[in-house]
PyMOL Python script that loads the backbone (N, CA, C, O; Angstrom):
from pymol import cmd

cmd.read_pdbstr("""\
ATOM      1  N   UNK A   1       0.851  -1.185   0.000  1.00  0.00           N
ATOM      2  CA  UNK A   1       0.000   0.000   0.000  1.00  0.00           C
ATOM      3  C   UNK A   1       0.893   1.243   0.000  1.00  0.00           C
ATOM      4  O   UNK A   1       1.856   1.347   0.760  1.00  0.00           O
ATOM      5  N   UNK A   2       0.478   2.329  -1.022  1.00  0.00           N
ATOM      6  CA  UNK A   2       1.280   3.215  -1.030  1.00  0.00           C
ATOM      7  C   UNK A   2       0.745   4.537  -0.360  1.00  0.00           C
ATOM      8  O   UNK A   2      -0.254   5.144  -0.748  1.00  0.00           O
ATOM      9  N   UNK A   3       1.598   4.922   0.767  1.00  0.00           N
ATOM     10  CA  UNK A   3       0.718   6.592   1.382  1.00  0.00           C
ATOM     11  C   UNK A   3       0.575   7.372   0.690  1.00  0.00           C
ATOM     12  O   UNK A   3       1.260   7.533  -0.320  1.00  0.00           O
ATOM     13  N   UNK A   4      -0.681   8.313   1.168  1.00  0.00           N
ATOM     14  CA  UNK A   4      -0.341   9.638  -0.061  1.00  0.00           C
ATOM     15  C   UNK A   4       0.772  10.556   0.395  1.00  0.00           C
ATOM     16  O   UNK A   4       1.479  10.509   1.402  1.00  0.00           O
ATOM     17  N   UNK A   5       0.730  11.524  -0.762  1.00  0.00           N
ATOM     18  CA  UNK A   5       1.723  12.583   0.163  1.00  0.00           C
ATOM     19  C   UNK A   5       1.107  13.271   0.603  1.00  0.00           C
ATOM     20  O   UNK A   5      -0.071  13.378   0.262  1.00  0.00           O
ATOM     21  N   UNK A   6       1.719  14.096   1.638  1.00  0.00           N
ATOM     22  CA  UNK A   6       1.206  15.277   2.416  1.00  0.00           C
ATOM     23  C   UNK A   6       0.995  16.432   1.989  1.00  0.00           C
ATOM     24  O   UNK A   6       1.194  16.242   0.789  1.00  0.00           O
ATOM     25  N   UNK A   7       0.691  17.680   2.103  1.00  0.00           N
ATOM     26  CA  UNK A   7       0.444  18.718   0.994  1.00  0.00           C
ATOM     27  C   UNK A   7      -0.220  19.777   2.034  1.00  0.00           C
ATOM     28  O   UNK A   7      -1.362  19.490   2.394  1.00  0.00           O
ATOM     29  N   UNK A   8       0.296  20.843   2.507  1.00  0.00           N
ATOM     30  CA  UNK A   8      -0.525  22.293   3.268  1.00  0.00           C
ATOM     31  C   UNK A   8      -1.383  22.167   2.328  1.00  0.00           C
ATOM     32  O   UNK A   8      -1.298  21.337   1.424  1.00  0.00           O
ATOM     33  N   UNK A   9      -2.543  23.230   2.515  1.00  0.00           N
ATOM     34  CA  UNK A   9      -4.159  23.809   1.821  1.00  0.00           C
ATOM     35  C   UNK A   9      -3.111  24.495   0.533  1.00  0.00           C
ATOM     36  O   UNK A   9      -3.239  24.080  -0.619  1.00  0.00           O
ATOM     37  N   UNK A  10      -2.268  25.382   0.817  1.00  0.00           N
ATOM     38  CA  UNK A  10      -1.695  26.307  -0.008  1.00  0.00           C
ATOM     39  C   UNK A  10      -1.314  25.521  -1.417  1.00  0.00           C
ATOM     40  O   UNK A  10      -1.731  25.768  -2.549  1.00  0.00           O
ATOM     41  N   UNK A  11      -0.228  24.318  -0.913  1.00  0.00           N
ATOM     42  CA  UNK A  11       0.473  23.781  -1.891  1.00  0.00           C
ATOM     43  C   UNK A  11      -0.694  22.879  -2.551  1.00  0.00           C
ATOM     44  O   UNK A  11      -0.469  22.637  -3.737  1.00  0.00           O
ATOM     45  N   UNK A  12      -1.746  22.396  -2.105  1.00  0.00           N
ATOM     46  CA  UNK A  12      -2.707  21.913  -2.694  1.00  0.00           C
ATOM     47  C   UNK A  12      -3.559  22.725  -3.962  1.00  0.00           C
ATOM     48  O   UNK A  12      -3.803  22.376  -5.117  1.00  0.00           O
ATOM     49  N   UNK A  13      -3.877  23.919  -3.220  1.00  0.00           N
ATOM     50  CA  UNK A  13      -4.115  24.814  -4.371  1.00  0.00           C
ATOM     51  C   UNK A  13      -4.077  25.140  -5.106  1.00  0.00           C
ATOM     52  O   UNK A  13      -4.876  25.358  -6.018  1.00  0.00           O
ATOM     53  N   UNK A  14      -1.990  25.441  -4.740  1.00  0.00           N
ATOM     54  CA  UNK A  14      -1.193  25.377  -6.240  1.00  0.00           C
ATOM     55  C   UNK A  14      -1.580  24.312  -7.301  1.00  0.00           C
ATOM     56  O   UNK A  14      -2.109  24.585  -8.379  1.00  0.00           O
ATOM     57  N   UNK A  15      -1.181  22.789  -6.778  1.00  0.00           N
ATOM     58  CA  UNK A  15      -1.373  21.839  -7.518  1.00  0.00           C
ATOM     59  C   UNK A  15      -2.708  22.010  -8.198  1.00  0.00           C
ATOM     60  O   UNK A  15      -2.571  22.185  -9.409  1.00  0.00           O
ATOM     61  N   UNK A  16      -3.715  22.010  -7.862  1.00  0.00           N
ATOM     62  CA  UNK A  16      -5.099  21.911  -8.364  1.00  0.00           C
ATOM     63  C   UNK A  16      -5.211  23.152  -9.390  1.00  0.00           C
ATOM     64  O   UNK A  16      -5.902  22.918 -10.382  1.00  0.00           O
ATOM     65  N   UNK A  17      -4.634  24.441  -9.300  1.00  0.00           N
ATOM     66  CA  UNK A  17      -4.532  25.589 -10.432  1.00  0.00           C
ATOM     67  C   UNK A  17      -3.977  25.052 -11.166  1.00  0.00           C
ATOM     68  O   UNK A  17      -4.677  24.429 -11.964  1.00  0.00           O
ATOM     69  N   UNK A  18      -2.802  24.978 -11.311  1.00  0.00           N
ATOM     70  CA  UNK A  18      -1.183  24.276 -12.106  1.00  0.00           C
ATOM     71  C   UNK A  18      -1.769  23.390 -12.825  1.00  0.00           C
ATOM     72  O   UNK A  18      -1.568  23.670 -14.007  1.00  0.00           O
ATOM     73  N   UNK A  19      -2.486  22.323 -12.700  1.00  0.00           N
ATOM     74  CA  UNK A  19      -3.274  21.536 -13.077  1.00  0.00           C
ATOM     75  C   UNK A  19      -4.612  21.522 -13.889  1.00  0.00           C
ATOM     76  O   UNK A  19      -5.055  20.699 -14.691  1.00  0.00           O
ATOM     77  N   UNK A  20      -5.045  22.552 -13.477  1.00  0.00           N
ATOM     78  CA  UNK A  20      -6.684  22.879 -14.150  1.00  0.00           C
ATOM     79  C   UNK A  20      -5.694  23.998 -15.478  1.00  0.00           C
ATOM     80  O   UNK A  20      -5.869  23.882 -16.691  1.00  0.00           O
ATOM     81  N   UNK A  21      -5.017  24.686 -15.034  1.00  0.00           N
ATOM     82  CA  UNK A  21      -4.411  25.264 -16.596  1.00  0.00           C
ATOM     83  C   UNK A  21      -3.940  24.553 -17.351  1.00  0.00           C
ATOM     84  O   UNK A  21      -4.226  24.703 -18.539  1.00  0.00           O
ATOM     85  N   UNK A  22      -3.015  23.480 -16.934  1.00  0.00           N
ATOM     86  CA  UNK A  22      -2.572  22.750 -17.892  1.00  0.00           C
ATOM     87  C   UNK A  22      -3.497  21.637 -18.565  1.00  0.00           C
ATOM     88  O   UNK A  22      -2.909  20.978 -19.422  1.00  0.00           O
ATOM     89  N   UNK A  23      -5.028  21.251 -18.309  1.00  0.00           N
ATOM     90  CA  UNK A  23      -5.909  20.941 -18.747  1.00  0.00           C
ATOM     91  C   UNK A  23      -6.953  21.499 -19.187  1.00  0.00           C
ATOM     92  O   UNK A  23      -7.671  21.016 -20.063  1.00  0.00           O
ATOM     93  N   UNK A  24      -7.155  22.686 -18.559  1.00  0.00           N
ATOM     94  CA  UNK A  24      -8.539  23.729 -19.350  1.00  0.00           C
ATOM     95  C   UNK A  24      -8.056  24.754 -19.797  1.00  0.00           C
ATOM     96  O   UNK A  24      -8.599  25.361 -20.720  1.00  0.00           O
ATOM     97  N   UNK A  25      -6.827  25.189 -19.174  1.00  0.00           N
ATOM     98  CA  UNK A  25      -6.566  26.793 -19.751  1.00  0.00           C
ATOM     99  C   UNK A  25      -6.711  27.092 -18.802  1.00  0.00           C
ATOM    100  O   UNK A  25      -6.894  26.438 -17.775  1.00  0.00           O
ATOM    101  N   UNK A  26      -6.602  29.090 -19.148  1.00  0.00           N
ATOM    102  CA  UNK A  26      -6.307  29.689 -17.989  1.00  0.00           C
ATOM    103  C   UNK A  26      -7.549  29.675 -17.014  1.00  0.00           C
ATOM    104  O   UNK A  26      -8.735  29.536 -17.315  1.00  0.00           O
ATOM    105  N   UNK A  27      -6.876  29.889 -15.539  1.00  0.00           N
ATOM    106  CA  UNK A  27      -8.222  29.879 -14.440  1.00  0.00           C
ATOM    107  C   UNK A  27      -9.366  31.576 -14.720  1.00  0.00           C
ATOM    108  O   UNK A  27      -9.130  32.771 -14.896  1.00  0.00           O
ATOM    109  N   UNK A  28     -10.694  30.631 -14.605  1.00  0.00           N
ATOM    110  CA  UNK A  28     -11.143  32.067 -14.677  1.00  0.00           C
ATOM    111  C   UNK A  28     -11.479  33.302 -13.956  1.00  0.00           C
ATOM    112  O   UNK A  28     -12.040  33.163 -12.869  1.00  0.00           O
ATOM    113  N   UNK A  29     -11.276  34.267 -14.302  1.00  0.00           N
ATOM    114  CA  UNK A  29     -10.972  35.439 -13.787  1.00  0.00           C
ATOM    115  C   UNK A  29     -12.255  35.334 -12.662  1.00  0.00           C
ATOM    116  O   UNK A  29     -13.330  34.865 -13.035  1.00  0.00           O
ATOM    117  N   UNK A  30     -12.137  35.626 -11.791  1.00  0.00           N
ATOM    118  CA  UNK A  30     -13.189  35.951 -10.349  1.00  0.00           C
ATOM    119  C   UNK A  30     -13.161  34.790  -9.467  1.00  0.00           C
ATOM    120  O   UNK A  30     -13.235  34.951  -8.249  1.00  0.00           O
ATOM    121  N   UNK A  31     -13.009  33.088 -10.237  1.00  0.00           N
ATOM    122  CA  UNK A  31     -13.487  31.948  -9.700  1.00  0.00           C
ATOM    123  C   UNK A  31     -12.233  31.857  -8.515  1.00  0.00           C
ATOM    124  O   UNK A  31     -11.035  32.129  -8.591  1.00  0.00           O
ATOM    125  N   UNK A  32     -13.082  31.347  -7.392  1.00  0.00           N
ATOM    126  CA  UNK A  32     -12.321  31.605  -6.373  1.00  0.00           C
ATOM    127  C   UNK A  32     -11.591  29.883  -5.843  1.00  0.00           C
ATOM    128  O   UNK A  32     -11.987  28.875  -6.429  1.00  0.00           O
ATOM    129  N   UNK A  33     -10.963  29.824  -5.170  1.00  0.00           N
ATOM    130  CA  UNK A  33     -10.777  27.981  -4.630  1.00  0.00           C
ATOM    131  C   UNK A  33     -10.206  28.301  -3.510  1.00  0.00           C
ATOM    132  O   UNK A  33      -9.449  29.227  -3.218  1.00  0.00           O
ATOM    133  N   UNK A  34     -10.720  27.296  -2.813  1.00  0.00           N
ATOM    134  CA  UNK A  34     -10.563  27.581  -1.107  1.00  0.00           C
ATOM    135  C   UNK A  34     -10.416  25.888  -0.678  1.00  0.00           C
ATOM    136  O   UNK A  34     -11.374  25.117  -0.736  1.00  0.00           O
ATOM    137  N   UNK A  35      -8.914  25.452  -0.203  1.00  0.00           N
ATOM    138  CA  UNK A  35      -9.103  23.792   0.448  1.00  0.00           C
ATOM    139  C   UNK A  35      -8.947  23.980   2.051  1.00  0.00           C
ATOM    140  O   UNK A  35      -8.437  24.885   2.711  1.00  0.00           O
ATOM    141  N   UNK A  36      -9.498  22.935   2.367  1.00  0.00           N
ATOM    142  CA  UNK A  36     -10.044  23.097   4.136  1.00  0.00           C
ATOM    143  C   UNK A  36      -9.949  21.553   4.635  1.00  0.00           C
ATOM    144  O   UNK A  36     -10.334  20.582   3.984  1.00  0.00           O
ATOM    145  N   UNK A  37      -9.467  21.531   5.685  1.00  0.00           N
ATOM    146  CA  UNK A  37      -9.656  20.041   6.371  1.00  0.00           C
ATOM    147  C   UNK A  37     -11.144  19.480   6.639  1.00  0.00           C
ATOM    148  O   UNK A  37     -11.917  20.341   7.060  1.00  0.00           O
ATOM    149  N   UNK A  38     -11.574  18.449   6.504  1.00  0.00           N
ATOM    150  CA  UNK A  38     -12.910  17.942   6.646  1.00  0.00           C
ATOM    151  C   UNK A  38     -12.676  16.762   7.336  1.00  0.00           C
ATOM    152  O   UNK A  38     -11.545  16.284   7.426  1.00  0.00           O
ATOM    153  N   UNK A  39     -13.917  16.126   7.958  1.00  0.00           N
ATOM    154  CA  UNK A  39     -14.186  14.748   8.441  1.00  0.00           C
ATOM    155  C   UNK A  39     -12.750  14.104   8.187  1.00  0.00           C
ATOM    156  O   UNK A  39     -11.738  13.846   8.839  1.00  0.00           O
ATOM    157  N   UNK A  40     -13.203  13.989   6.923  1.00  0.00           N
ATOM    158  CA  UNK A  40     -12.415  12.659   5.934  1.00  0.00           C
ATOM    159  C   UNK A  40     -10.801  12.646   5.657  1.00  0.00           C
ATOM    160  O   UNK A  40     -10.070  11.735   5.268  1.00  0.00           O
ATOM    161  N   UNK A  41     -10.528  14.009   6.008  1.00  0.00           N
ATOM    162  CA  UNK A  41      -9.384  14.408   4.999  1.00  0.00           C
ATOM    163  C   UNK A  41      -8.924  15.692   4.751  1.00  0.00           C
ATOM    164  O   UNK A  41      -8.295  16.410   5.528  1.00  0.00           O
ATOM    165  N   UNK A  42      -9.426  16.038   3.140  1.00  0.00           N
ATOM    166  CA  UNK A  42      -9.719  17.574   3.084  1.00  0.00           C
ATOM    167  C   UNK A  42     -10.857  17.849   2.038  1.00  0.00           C
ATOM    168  O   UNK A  42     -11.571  16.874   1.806  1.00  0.00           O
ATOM    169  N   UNK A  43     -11.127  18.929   1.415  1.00  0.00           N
ATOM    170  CA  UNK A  43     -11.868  19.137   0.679  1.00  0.00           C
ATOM    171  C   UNK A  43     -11.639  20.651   0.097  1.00  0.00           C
ATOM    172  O   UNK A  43     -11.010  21.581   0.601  1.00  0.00           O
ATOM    173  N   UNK A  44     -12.382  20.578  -1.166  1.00  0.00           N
ATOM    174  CA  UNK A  44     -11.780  22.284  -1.768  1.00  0.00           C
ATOM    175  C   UNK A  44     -13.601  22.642  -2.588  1.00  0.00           C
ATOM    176  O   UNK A  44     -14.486  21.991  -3.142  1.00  0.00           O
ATOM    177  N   UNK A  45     -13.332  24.076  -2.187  1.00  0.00           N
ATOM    178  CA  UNK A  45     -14.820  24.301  -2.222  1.00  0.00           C
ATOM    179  C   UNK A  45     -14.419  25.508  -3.443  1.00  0.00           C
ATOM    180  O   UNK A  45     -13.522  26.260  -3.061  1.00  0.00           O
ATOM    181  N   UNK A  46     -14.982  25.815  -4.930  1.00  0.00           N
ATOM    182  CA  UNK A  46     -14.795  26.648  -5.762  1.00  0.00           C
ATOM    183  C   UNK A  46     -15.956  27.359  -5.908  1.00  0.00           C
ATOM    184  O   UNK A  46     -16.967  26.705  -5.653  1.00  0.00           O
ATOM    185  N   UNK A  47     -16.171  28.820  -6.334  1.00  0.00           N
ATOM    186  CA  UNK A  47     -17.149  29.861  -6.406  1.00  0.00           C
ATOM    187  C   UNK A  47     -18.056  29.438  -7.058  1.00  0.00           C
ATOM    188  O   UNK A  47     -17.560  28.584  -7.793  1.00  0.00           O
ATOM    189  N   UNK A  48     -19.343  29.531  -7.284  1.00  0.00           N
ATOM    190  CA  UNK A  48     -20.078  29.540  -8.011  1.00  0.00           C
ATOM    191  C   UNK A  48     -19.255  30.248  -9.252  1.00  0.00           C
ATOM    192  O   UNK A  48     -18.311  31.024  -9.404  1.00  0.00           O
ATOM    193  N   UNK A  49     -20.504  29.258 -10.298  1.00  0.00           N
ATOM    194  CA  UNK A  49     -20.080  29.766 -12.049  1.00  0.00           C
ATOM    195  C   UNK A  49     -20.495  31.588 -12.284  1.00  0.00           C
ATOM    196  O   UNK A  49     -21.526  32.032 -11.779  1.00  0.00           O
ATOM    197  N   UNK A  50     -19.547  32.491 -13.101  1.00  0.00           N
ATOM    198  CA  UNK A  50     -20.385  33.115 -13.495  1.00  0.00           C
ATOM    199  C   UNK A  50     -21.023  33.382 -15.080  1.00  0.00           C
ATOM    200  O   UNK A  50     -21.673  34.280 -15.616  1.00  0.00           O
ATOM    201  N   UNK A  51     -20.409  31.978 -15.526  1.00  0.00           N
ATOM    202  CA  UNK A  51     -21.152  31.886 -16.951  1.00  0.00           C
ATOM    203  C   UNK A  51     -20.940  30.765 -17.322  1.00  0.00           C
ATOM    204  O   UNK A  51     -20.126  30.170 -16.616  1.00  0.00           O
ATOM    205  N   UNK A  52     -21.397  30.131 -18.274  1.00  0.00           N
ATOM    206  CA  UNK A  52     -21.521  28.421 -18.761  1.00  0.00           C
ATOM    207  C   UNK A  52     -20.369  28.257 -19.163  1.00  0.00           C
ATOM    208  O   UNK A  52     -20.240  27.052 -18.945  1.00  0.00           O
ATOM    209  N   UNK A  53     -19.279  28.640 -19.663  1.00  0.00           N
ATOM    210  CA  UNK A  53     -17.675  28.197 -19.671  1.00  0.00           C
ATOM    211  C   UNK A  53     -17.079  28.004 -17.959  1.00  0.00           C
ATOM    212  O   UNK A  53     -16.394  27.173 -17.363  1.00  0.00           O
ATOM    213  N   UNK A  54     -17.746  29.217 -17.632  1.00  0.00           N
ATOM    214  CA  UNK A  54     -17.211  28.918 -16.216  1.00  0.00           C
ATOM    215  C   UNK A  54     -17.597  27.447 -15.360  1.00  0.00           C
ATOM    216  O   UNK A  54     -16.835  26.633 -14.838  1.00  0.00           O
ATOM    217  N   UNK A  55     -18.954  27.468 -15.439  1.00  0.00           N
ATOM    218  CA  UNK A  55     -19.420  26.167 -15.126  1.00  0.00           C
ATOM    219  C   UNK A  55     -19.152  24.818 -15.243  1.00  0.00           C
ATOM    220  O   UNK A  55     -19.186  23.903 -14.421  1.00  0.00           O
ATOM    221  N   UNK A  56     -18.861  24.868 -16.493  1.00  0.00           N
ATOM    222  CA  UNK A  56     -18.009  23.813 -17.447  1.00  0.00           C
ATOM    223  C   UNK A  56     -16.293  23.225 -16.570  1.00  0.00           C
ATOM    224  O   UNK A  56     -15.871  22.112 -16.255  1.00  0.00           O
ATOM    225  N   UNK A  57     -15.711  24.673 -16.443  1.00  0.00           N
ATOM    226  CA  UNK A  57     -14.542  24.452 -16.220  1.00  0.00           C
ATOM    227  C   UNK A  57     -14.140  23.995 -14.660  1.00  0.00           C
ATOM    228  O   UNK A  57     -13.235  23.324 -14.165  1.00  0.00           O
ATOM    229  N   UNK A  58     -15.508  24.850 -14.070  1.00  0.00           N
ATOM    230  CA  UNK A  58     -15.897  24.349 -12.574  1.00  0.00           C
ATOM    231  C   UNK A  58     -16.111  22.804 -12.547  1.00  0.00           C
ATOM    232  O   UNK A  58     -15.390  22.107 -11.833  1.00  0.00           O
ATOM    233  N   UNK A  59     -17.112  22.254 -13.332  1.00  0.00           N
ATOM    234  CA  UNK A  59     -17.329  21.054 -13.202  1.00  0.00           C
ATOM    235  C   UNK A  59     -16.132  20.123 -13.043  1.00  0.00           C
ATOM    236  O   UNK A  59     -15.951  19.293 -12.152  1.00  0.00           O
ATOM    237  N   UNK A  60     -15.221  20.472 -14.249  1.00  0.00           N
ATOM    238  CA  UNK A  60     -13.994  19.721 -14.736  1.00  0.00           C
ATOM    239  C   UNK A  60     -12.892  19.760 -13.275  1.00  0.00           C
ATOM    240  O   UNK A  60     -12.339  18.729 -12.893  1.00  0.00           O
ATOM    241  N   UNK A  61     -12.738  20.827 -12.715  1.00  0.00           N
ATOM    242  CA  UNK A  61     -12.036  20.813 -11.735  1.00  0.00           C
ATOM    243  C   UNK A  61     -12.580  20.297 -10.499  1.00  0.00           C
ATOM    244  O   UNK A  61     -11.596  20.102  -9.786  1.00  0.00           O
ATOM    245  N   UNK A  62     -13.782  19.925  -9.771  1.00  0.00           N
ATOM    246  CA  UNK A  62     -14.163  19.072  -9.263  1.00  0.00           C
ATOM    247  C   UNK A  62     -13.694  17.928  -9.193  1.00  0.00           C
ATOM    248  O   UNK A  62     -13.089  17.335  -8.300  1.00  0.00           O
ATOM    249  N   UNK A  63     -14.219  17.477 -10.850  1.00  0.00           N
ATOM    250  CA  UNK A  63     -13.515  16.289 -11.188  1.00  0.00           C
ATOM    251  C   UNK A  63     -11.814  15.868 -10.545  1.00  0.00           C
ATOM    252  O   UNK A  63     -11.399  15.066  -9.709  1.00  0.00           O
ATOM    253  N   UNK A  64     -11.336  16.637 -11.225  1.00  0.00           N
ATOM    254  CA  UNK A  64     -10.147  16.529 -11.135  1.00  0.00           C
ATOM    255  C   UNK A  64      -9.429  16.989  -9.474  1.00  0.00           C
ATOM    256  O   UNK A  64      -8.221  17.033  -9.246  1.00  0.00           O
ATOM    257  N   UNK A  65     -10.520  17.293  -8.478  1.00  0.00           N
ATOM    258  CA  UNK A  65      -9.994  17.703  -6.917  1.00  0.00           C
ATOM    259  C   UNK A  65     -10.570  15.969  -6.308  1.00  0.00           C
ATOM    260  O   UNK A  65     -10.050  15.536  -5.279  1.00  0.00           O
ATOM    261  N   UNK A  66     -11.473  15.249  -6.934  1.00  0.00           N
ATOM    262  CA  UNK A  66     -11.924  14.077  -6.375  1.00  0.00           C
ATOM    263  C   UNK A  66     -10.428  13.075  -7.018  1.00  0.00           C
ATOM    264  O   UNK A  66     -10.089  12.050  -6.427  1.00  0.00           O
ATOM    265  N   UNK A  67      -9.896  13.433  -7.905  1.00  0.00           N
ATOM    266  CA  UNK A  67      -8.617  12.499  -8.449  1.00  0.00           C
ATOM    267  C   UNK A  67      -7.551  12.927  -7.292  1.00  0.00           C
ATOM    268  O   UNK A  67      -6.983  11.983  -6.744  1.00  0.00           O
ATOM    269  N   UNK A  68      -7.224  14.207  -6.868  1.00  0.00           N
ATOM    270  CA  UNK A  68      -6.123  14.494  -5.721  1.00  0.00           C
ATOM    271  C   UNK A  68      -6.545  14.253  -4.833  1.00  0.00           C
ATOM    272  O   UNK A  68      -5.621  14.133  -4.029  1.00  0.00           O
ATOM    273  N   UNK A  69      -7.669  14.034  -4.266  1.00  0.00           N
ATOM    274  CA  UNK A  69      -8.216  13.284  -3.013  1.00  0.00           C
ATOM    275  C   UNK A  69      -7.605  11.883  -2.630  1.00  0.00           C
ATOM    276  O   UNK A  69      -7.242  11.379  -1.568  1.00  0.00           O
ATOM    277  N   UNK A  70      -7.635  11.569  -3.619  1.00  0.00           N
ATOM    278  CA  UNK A  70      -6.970  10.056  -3.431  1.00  0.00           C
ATOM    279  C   UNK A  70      -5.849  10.042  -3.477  1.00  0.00           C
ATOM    280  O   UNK A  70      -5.176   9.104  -3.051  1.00  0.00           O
ATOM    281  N   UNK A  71      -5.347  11.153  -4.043  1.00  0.00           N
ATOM    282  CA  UNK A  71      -3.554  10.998  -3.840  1.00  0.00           C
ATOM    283  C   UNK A  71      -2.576  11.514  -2.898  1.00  0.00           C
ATOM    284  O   UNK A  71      -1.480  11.098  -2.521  1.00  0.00           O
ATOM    285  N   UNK A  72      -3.368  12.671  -2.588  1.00  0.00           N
ATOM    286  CA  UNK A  72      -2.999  13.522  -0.935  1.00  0.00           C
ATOM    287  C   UNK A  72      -3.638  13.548   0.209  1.00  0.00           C
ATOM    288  O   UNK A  72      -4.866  13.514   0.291  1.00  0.00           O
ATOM    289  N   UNK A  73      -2.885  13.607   1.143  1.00  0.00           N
ATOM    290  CA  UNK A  73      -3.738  13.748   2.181  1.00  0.00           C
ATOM    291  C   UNK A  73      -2.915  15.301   2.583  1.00  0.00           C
ATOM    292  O   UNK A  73      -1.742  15.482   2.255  1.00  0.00           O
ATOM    293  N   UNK A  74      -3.719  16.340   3.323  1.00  0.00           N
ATOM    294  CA  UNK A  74      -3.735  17.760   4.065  1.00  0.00           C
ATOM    295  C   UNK A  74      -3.021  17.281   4.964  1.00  0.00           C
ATOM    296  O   UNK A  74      -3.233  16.250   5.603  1.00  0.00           O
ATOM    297  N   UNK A  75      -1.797  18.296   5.088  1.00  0.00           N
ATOM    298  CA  UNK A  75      -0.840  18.386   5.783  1.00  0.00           C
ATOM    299  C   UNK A  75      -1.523  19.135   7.329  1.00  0.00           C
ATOM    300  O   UNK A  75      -1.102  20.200   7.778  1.00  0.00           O
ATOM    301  N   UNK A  76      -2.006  18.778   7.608  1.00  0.00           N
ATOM    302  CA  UNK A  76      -2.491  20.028   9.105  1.00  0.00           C
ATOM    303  C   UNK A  76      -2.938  19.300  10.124  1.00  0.00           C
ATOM    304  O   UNK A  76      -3.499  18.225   9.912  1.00  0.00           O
ATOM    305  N   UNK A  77      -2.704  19.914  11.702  1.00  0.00           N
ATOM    306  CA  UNK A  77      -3.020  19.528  12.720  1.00  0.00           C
ATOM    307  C   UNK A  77      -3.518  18.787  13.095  1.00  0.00           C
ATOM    308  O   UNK A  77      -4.532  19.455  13.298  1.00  0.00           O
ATOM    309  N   UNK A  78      -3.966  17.162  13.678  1.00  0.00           N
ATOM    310  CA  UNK A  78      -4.651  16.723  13.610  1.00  0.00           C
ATOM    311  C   UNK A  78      -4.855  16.389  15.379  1.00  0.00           C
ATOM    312  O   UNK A  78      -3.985  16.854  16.116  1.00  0.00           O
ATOM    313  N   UNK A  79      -5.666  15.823  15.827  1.00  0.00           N
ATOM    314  CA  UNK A  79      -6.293  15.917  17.287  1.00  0.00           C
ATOM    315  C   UNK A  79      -5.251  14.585  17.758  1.00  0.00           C
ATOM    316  O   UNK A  79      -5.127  13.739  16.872  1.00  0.00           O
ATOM    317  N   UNK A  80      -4.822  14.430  18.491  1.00  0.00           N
ATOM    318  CA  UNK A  80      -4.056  13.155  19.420  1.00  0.00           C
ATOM    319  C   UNK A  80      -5.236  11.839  19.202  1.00  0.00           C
ATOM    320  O   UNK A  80      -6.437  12.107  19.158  1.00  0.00           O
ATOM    321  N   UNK A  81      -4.756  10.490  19.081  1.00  0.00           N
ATOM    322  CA  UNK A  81      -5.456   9.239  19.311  1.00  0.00           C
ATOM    323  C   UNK A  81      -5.758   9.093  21.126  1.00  0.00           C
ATOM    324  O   UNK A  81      -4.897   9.425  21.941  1.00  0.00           O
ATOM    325  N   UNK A  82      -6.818   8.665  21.439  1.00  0.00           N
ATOM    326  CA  UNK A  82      -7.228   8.406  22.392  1.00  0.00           C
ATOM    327  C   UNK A  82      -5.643   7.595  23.583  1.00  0.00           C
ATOM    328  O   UNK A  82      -5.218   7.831  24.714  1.00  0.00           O
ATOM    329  N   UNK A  83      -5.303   6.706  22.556  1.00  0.00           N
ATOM    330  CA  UNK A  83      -4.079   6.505  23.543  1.00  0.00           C
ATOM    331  C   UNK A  83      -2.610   6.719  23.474  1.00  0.00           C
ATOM    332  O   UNK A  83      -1.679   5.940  23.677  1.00  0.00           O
ATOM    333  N   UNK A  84      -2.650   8.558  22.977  1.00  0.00           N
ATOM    334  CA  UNK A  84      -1.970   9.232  23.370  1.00  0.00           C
ATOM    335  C   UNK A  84      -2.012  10.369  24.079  1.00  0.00           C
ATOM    336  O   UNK A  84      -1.209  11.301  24.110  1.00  0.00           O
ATOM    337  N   UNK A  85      -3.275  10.164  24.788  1.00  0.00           N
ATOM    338  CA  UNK A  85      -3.426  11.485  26.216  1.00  0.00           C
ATOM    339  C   UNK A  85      -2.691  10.350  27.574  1.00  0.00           C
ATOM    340  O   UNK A  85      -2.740   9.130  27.735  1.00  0.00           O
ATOM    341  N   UNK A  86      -2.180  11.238  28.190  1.00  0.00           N
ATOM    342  CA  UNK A  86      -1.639  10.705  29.298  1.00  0.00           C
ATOM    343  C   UNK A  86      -1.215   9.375  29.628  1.00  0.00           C
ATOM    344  O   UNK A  86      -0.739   9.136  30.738  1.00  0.00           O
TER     345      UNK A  86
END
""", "prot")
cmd.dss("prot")
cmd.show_as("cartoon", "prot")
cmd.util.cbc("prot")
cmd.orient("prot")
């Protein structure tokens, strides 16, 4: 079994831009991306569309944040296991 790698929100970001240009083109102007620790892992939440290319390209990068899901895991804080308090 192979781990994922680790990755801050930041460097995730990068990857997921870096990535959506080199597959859709440039990012579009206003669309925002924001990654955050969740339950599971992490997760990245993008702006609403503001026009049907945008939407499109939104969709596609979804896509493509459920493919880095599986390959990274968020580098950040995580709470102690039960039997490592005291």
């Amino acid at each position: 079994m192979n781990p994922r790698a680790f990755k801050t929100a930041c460097e995730l970001q990068d990857v997921i831009v870096e990535q959506a240009r080199a597959l859709h083109g440039p990012w579009p102007v206003g669309m925002t991306l924001f990654v955050f620790d969740d339950a599971y892992g992490w997760s990245a939440s993008i702006s609403p569309p503001a026009s049907e290319a945008d939407n499109r390209y939104r969709t596609c990068m979804l896509d493509l944040i459920s493919k880095l899901r599986a390959k990274y895991d968020l580098n950040a804080p995580r709470l102690s296991e039960p039997d490592d308090l005291c």
